[in-house]
C-alpha positions, 0 to 999 in steps of 0.5 A, a space after each residue: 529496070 526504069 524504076 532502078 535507074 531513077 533511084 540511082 539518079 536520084 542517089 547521085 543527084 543527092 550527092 552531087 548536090 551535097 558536094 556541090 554545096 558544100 563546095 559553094 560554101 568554101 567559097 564565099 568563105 573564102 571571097 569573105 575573108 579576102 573582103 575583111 582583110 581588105 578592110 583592115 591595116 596591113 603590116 609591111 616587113 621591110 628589111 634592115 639595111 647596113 650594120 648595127 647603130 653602136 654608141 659613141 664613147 666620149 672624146 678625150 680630155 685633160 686635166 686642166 689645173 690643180 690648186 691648193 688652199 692649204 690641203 684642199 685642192 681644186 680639180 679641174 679638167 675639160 668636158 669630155 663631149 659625147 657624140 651621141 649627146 648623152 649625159 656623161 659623168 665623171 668619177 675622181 679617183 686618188 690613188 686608185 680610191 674612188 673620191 666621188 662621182 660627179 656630173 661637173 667637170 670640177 671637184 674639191 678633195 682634201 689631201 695631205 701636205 707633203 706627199 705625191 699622189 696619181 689622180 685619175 678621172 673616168 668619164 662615163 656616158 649613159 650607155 657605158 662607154 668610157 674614156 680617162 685621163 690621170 696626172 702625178 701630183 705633189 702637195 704642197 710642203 707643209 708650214 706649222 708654227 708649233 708652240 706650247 701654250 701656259 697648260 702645257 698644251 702644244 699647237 700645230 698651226 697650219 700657216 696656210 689657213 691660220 687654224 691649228 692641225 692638231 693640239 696635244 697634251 703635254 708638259 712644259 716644255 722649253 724647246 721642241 726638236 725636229 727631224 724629218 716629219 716628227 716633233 720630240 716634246 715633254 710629257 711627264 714621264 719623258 719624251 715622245 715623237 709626234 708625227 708633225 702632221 697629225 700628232 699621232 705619237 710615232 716614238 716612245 724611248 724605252 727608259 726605265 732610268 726616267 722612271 716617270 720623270 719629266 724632261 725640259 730640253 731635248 735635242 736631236 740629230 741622225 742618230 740619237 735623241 739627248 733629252 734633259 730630266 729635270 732631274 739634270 740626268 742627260 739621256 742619249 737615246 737610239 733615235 729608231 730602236 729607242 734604247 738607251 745608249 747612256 746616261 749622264 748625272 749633270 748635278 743641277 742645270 740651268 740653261 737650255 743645252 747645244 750640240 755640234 757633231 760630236 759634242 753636247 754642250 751643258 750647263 749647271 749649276 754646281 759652280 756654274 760649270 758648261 760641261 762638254 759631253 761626248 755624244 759617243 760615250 756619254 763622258 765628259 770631255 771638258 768643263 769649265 768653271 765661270 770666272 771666280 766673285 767673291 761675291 754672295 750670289 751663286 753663280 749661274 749660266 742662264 743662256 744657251 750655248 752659241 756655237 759659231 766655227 770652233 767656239 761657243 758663247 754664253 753669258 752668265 748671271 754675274 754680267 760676264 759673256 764668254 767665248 771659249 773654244 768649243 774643242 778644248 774649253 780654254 777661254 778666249 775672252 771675256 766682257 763684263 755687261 755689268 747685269 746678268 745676262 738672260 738672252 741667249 745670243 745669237 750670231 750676226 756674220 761676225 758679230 754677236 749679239 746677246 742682252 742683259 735685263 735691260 741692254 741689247 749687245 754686239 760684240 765682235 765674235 774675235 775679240 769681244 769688243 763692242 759694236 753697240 748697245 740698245 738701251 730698252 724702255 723695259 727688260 728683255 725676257 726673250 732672245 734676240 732673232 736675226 734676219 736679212 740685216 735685222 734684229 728682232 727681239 721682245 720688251 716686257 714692260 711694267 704694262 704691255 710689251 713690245 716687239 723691237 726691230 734694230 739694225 742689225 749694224 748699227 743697233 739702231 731702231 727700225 719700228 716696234 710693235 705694241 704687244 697686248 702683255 709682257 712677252 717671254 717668246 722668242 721671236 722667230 721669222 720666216 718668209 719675212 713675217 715675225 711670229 711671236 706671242 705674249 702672255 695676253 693669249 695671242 700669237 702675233 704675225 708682224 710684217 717684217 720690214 714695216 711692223 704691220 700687223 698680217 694677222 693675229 690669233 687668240 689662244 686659250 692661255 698664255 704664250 710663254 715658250 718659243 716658237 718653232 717652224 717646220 717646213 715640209 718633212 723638216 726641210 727647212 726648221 726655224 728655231 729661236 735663238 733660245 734653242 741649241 739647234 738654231 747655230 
């Protein structure tokens, strides 16, 4: 029984000590893990307080000024701040097209004369929070000589920078007409319509009858196109369909034409007749032979045309200057100038003022009778252009040639400019610079009242033809003398 008892003793004893054991070593694990913990870094959750942080968009801003150089402008607009400090940049849209993108608040973009356009800036910070501004905008009204080189070749100058628009082939020509934002001028099977702008050609007529030929004057009004062959066949043409309305044979012509509201005015060389051709129906109203010589030369007309109230004035190659009414072609008058007159006139409040080859005139519009005469120190082959007062005119010389300013009242010199070469442009003034070219490959701008030269170009051939101005859409067109739309 004893012997029992201390085997089972001895069993539990086994036991306890297993458990006991084993619970000691929880223990000190336990106590070891407790001391290294104490010997490394804690970390400490701490929790957030308030709201999230959010970006502050940049600050509102203005544009500040626009300039234009010619078709560029400068862009400038307030530094929009950011209130994070964070970098902003700026992107520049005209019309809703992006431009480019910019970190400064100043940019360049070349525009188109003549045209309205939104401009829109965007200012962005880095964590894309946006604010714009935007402004409506015009550009400036476009200024351009345009005129026709010796090869046929026509220029559009731009009178803000001095450098050509554009240039295009095409055939000599002795006037250009304008309307609205297009230029009619010569090629050689015809005419077409040239965007003043570009030079894209915006209008072709659908004339068959021209059948490759030529034209040297075209005029234009709200309706039609008249162009003048060179064949002398006048064509009248529907100025937006391009169909042709009707055609006249005027046997052979000599001087530019001219129109008023119902009537275009032509003259030939069959007996120095001026025709009056009615712009409805292409029939002749009226024509009128110059006075009878017995003479040997033939008569011509070599002048345009003037239309002043219910006249016109023209002057033939046998020294006789004319007024006759403009309705009916009765004569009101006549002078004899004794040579033949090649300068178209030109009007002067009353007065009107047309040369010879060597003598510069002034006859009163009533009656003829003469105001003055300028004797030149060489020949005019261009015509008279009148402005605030002053007449101003070219003189081709045995060398060179002169720009001439007169008193328009008196017929008295002002000043003259020396020309590089013989001049056959007719001078044309605007903003009170005097614009003219000469057959040294130049075109010339002169101050006005003092003769100065502002500025000249050289050209690749001679200047021969005249020059027209056209400001803005054919706002304001200026037309030489020598032109019949310049009454």
């Amino acid at each position: 029984m004893e012997e029992s008892v201390k085997e089972v003793y001895g069993f539990l004893k086994v036991k306890f000590d297993k458990g006991f054991y084993m619970r000691f070593i929880q223990i000190v694990l336990f106590l070891f893990l407790i001391s290294c913990s104490k010997d490394e870094d804690t970390v400490t959750v701490v929790e957030q307080e308030g709201p999230p942080a959010t970006n502050l968009v940049p600050s509102n801003f203005s544009i500040i000024d626009i300039v234009f150089d010619g078709k560029v402008a400068t862009i400038d607009w307030e530094d929009a701040i950011d209130g994070d400090t964070d970098e902003v940049y700026y992107k520049l849209y005209v019309d809703n097209a992006l431009i480019d993108e910019y970190t400064q608040s100043i940019a360049t973009v070349e525009l188109q004369y003549n045209s309205s356009y939104n401009v829109r800036i965007i200012a962005t910070d880095r964590n894309g929070g946006t604010v714009e501004t935007n402004k409506e905008i015009d550009s400036p009204n476009s200024k351009i000589l345009f005129f026709q080189e010796s090869n046929g070749i026509t220029n559009a100058l731009d009178l803000y920078t001095r450098k050509p628009l554009w240039k295009k082939k095409g055939f000599a020509a002795e006037t250009f007409s304008v309307y609205q934002n297009v230029i009619y001028s010569t090629v050689n099977n015809g005419f077409e319509g040239l965007d003043i702008l570009t030079g894209e050609t915006i209008f072709t007529p659908n004339l068959p009858s021209l059948n490759n030929k030529s034209t040297h004057h075209i005029l234009v009004d709200d309706m039609n196109i008249y162009a003048l062959a060179v064949d002398a066949d006048m064509h009248c043409v529907n100025r937006i369909t391009g169909e042709e309305l009707w055609e006249v044979s005027l046997f052979s012509y000599h001087a530019p034409p001219a129109m008023d509201e119902s009537r275009v005015f032509v003259s030939s060389r069959n007996n120095g007749h001026i025709k009056a051709v009615n712009k409805l129906t292409g029939n002749v109203d009226w024509r009128r032979e110059v006075d009878f010589s017995n003479g040997s030369v033939a008569p011509r007309i070599y002048t345009n045309p003037l239309i002043s109230g219910e006249d016109i004035y023209y002057g033939d190659n046998l020294g006789r200057f004319y007024s006759v009414n403009k309705n009916t072609g009765e004569k009101n008058w006549t002078v004899n100038g004794f040579n033949s007159f090649s300068p178209s006139p030109a009007s002067y409040e009353e007065n009107i003022i047309v040369g010879t080859y060597n003598d510069l005139f002034s006859y009163k519009k009533s009656n003829g009778n003469r105001n003055w005469i300028y004797r030149s120190s060489g020949s005019f082959q261009s015509s008279p252009f009148v402005n605030d007062g002053k007449v101003y005119i070219g003189v081709s010389k045995t060398i060179g040639g002169e720009l001439v300013c007169l008193n328009a009242d008196t017929g008295k010199l002002i000043w003259q400019f020396e020309l590089g070469s013989v001049t056959t442009t007719s001078p044309v003034v605007y903003n009170n610079i005097v614009y003219m070219g000469d057959w040294s490959n130049k075109v010339y701008a002169i101050n006005a009242d003092t003769g100065v030269l502002e500025w000249t170009i050289n050209t690749d051939e001679s200047v021969m033809q005249s020059f027209t101005i056209v400001i803005g859409n054919g706002d304001n067109v200026i037309y030489p003398s020598s032109h019949g739309l310049s009454n």
